[in-house]
N, C-alpha and C positions, 0 to 999 in steps of 0.2 A: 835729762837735759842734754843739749846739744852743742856743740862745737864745732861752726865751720867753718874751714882755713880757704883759702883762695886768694889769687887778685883780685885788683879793683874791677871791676865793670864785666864779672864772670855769673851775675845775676845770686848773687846771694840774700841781696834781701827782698828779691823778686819771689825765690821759693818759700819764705815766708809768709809774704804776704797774701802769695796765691794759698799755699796751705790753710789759712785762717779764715781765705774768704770761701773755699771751699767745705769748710762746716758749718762756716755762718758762728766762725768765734769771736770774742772778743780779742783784738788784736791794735799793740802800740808798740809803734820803732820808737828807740830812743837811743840818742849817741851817748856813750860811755864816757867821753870830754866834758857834754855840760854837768858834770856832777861832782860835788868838791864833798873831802869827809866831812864828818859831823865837826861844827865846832868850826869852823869856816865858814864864811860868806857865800852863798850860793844854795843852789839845789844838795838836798840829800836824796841817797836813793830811793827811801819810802815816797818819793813823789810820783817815783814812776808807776807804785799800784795806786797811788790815786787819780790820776792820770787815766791810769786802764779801766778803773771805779767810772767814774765821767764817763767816758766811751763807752763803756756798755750801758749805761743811760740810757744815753741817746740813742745807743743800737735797739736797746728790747721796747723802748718809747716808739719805734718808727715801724718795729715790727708790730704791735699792739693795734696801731692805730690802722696798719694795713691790712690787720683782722679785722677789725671793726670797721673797715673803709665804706661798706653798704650801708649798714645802719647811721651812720655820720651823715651820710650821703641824702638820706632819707628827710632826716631831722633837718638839713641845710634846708631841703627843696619845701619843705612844708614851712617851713620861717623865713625863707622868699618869699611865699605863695601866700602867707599871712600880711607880708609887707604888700603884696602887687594886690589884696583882694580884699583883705579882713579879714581877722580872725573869725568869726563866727559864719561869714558866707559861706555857702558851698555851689549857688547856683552857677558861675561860671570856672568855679575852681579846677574841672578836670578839664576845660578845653585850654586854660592859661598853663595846666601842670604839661600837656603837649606840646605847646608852643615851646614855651620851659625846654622841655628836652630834645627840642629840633633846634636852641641857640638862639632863636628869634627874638627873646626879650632880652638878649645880654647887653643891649646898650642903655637900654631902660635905668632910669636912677629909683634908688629906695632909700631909706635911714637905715643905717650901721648902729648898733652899740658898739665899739670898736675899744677892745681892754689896753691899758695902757703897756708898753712893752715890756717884760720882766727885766731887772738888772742886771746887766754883765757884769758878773762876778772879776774884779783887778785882777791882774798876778798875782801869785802865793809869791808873799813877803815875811815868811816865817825866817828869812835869813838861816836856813841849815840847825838852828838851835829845837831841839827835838819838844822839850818842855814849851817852848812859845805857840800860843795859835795863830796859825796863818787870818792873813786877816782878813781874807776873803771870808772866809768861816763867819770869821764875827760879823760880818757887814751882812751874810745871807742872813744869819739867825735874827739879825732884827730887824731884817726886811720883812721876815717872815712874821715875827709879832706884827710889825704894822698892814700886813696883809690878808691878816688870819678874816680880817671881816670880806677878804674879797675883794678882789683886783678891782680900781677904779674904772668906769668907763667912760668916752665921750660919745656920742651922738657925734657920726659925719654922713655926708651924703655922698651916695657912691654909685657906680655901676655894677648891675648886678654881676660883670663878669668880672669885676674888682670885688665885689663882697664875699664869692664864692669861697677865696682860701680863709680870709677873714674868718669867716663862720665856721668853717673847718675845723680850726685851730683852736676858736670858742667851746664847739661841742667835743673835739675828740681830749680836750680837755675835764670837759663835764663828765665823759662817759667811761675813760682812762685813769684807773686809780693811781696815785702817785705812789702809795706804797705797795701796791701789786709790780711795780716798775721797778722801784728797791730791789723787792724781795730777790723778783726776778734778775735782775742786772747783778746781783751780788751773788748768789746762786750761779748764774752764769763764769763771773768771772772766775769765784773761786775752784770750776768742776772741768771748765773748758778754757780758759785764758793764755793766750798767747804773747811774752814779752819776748818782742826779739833787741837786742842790745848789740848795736854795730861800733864799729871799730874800738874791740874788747882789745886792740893789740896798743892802745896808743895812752891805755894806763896802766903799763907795761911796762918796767925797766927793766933795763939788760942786768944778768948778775952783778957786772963788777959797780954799776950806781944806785947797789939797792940803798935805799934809807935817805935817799933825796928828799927833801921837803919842799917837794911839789903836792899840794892840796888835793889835784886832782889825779894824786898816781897811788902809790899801793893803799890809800888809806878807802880808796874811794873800793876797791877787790875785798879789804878788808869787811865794809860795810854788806857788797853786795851779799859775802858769806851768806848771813843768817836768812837774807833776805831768798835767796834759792836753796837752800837748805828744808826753810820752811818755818815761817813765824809768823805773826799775828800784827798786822797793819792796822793804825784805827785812822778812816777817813770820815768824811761829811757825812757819808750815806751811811755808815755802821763799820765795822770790825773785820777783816780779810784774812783769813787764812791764807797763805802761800803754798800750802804744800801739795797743792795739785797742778799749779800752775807751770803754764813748760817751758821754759827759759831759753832760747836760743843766741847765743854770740857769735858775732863771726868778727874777723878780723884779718888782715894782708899778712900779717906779720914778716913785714920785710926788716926791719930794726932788730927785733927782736925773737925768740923762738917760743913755740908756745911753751916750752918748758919753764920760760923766764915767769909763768904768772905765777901767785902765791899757790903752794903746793896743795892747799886744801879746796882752792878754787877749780884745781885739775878735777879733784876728785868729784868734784860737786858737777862737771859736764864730763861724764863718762863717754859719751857716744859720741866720737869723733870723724868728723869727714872731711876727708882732703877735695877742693873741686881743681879741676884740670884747667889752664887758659884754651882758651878758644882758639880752636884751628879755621882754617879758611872752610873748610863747610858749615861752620857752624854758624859762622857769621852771613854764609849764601842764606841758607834756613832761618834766619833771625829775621831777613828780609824781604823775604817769601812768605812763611808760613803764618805768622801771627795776625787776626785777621786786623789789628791796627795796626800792620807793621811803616814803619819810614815814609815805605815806599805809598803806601795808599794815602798818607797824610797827607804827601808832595801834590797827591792825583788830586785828592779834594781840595787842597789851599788853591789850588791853580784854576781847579771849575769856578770855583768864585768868581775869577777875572774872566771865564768862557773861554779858558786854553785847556783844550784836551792832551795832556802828558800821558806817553809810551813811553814805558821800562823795556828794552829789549833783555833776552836771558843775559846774553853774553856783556851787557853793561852790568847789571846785577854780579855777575860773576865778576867782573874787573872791580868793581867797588870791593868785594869780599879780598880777592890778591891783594889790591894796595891797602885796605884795612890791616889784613896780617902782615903784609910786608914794616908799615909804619911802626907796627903795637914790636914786630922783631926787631927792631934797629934802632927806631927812635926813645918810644917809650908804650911799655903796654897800661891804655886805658884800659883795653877791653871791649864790648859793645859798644861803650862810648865813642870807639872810633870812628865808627861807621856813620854817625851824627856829625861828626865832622867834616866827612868825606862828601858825605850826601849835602851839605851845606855847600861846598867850595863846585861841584859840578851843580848844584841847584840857580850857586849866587847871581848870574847874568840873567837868566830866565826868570827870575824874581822879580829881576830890578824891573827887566822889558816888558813884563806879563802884562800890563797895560795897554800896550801899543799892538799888540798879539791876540785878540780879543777874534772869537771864535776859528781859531787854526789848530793846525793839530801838532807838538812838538813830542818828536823822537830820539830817545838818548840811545846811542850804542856804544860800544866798546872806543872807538875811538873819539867819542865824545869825551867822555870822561880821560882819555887820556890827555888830550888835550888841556883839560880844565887844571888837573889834579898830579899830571905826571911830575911838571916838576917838584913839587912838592917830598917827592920819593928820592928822587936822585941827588936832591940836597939833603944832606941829613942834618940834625939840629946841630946847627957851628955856635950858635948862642949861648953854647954852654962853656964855651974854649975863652968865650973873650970876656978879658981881667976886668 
């Protein structure tokens, strides 16, 4: 398990989240604030592997049905082709299944069985009491008795290119075992799952306040022990093992040191990484390189209105100086500066982008100085006055 320290907006729970989408793992951020110990009001931690349990559901359910995406596909176009023709014809069947696949019958109406929506499961109102069932639980399970004979339908009429996800959702359901989906999401979670848990510094008390009775401070480190350690979760879908699962915290820990957390939790994230605040190249390359970075958003929001937006280099680079200069002086966000930055040189351009409608507007260096300079040379006095 992992530990890592950094400032705010230094992209630490970016490299999680890119890690877990990069296996194609099961992966849930969750703030270490919303969780009070057992025996309080609130969230306990075992909700977070049920939590992860759900997500990978839905994960191995979407990968499943994207294996099966042809055969689905198939079965949709022959139960159109039964509505547009009859089921036993076959005389004009193959010239309507070309039409069919050139989109020319998509405004054509047909009759839908259309299954009535599944129920969204409430919040978990287990209230942190461990023995209590959450009562979403009990509302699924006897949803499930009253549905064992089979989701209701209504007969609607529709257009075939409105019926299409409809029938989708009907077959990759017929064809998609719910317990091969189980098997498989629990299997997953337990062998590849990814919890990352942000700001682990802020149930964290300094040495000299330890034994506060704050709900959501050491009882909550307490709890996580057994749960990164490695113990046995029981959710809706079955039984979790934790002990493969890889835990990652991060945290500023500006209040506190990470020494402050309970000493068994130390040992529980052995691999510890310090990340560095961002210098001013880094924030240039934040801007540049990613291919949805800021700067491309600005270029597309503005084609909308038919105003073609130029980034010169050297305004790119003034945005990154006054980014680092603000994050040194005033207060470091981090990344997040540079959204702010980009926001006060964007905000006139915005407002006019209407009246601007096929022109080409150029930001350079002294553009942005203009917009954005004073902003630097005043430093925050808002914090001097009583």
């Amino acid at each position: 398990n992992i530990l890592i320290i950094g400032p705010t907006g230094v992209g630490k729970t970016e490299i999680a989240r890119r890690l877990a989408k990069m296996i194609g793992a099961p992966f849930i951020k969750v703030e270490a604030t919303k969780f009070t110990e057992v025996g309080f009001v609130g969230r306990d931690v075992e909700q977070i592997i049920r939590d992860l349990a759900d997500h990978a559901i839905t994960m191995v359910r979407a990968q499943l049905v994207e294996k099966k995406r042809a055969e689905i596909a198939v079965k949709v176009e022959e139960k159109i082709l039964d509505q547009l023709v009859g089921e036993n014809s076959t005389t004009n069947r193959d010239s309507f299944r070309a039409l069919l696949r050139q989109g020319l019958l998509d405004t054509r109406t047909i009759d839908v069985d259309v299954p009535e929506p599944r129920r969204q499961a409430p919040l978990d109102t287990g209230n942190g009491n461990p023995n209590s069932q959450p009562m979403n639980e009990i509302i699924l399970r006897f949803d499930k008795l009253l549905q064992q004979g089979g989701r209701r339908s209504e007969r609607r009429q529709m257009t075939i290119a409105e019926a299409r996800p409809v029938l989708e959702e009907v077959y990759s359901e017929k064809i998609i075992s719910e317990e091969d989906v189980k098997k498989a999401a629990l299997h997953s979670v337990e062998q590849e799952g990814i919890v990352f848990i942000d700001e682990i510094d802020k149930i964290c008390s300094r040495t000299e306040y330890r034994g506060s009775a704050d709900a959501s401070s050491e009882g909550v480190q307490r709890d996580l022990l057994p749960l990164i350690e490695g113990s046995t979760v029981s959710t809706k879908h079955g039984n979790i093992n934790t002990d493969h699962i890889l835990f990652v915290c991060s945290g500023a820990f500006h209040q506190c040191k990470p020494s402050d957390l309970l000493a068994e939790l130390q040992g529980r994230l052995p691999i510890r990484v310090e990340l560095q605040q961002l210098t001013e190249e880094d924030l240039y390359r934040i801007l540049t390189e990613p291919e949805t970075s800021l700067v491309r958003q600005q270029e597309a929001l503005l084609q909308t209105e038919a105003v073609t937006l130029k980034f010169e280099d050297s305004a790119l680079r003034r945005v990154a100086a006054l980014a680092a200069a603000v994050n040194r002086d005033v207060e470091n966000i981090g990344a997040r500066r540079i959204h702010t930055i980009l926001e006060r040189v964007m905000e006139h351009i915005s407002f006019t982008a209407c009246e601007r409608a096929g022109t080409t507007v150029t930001i350079d260096a002294a553009y942005v100085d203009e917009q954005v300079g004073n902003m630097v040379t005043k430093t925050d006095l808002s914090r001097f006055i009583l």
